[in-house]
C-alpha positions as CSV (number, residue, x, y, z in Angstrom):
1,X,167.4,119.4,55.5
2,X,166.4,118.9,51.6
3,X,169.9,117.8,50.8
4,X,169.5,115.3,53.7
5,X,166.2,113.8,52.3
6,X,167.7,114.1,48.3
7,X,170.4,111.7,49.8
8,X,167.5,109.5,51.3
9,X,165.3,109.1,48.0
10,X,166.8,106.4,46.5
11,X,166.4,104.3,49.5
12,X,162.8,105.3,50.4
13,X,162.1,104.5,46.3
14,X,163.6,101.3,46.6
15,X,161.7,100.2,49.7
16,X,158.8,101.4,48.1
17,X,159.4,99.3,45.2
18,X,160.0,96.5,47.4
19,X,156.6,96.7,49.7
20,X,154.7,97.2,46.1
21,X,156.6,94.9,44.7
22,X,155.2,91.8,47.8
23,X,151.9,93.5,47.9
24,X,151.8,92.6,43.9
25,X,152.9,89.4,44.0
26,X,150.2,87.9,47.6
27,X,147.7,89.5,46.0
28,X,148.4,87.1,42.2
29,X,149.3,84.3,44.5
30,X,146.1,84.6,46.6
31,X,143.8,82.6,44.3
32,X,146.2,79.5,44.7
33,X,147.0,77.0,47.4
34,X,150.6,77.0,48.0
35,X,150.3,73.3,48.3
36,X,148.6,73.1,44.7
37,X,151.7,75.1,43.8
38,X,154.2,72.7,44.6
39,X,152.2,69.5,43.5
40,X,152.3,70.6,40.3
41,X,156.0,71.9,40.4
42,X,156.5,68.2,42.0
43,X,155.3,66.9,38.9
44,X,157.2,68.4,36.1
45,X,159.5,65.8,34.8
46,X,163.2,66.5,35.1
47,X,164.0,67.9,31.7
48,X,161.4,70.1,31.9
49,X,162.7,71.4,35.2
50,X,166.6,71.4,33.8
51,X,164.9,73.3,30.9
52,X,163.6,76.0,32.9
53,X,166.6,76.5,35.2
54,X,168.2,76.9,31.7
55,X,166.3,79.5,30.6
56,X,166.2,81.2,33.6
57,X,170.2,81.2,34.0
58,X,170.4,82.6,30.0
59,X,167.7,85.4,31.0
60,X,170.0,86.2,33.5
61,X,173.3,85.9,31.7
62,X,172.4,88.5,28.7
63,X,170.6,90.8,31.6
64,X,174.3,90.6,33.1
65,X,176.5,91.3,30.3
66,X,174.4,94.1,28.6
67,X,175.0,96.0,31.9
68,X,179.0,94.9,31.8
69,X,178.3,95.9,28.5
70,X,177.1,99.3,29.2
71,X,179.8,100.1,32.1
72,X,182.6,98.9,29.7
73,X,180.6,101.6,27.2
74,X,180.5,104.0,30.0
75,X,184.5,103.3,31.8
């Protein structure tokens, strides 16, 4: 019965970093009008926008190859 629920952990910690993780993120977005929200992402000029998509894809291109990184360090 413990080995069974060891097994289960990781899941029931990721779920509940998932429903924190929602819970977090209604509760910032309360204060603001989702309309407000997209009027103003409506207009940022198109630079701007490539720029940030830009960003965004880097962030997520060195997050990526420090883990290949760290398997190839691993095998």
């Amino acid at each position: 019965m413990f080995r069974r629920f060891i097994q289960c952990l990781p899941i029931l910690v990721a779920v509940s970093l998932l429903s924190l993780s929602i819970v977090t993120i209604s509760n910032e977005f309360q204060a603001h009008n989702p309309a407000d929200i997209l009027h103003y992402i409506s207009n940022l000029t198109t630079t701007r926008k490539f720029g940030v998509i830009a960003l965004t894809s880097l962030g997520y291109l060195i997050m990526t190859g420090h883990d290949f990184l760290g398997f190839y360090y691993i095998n």
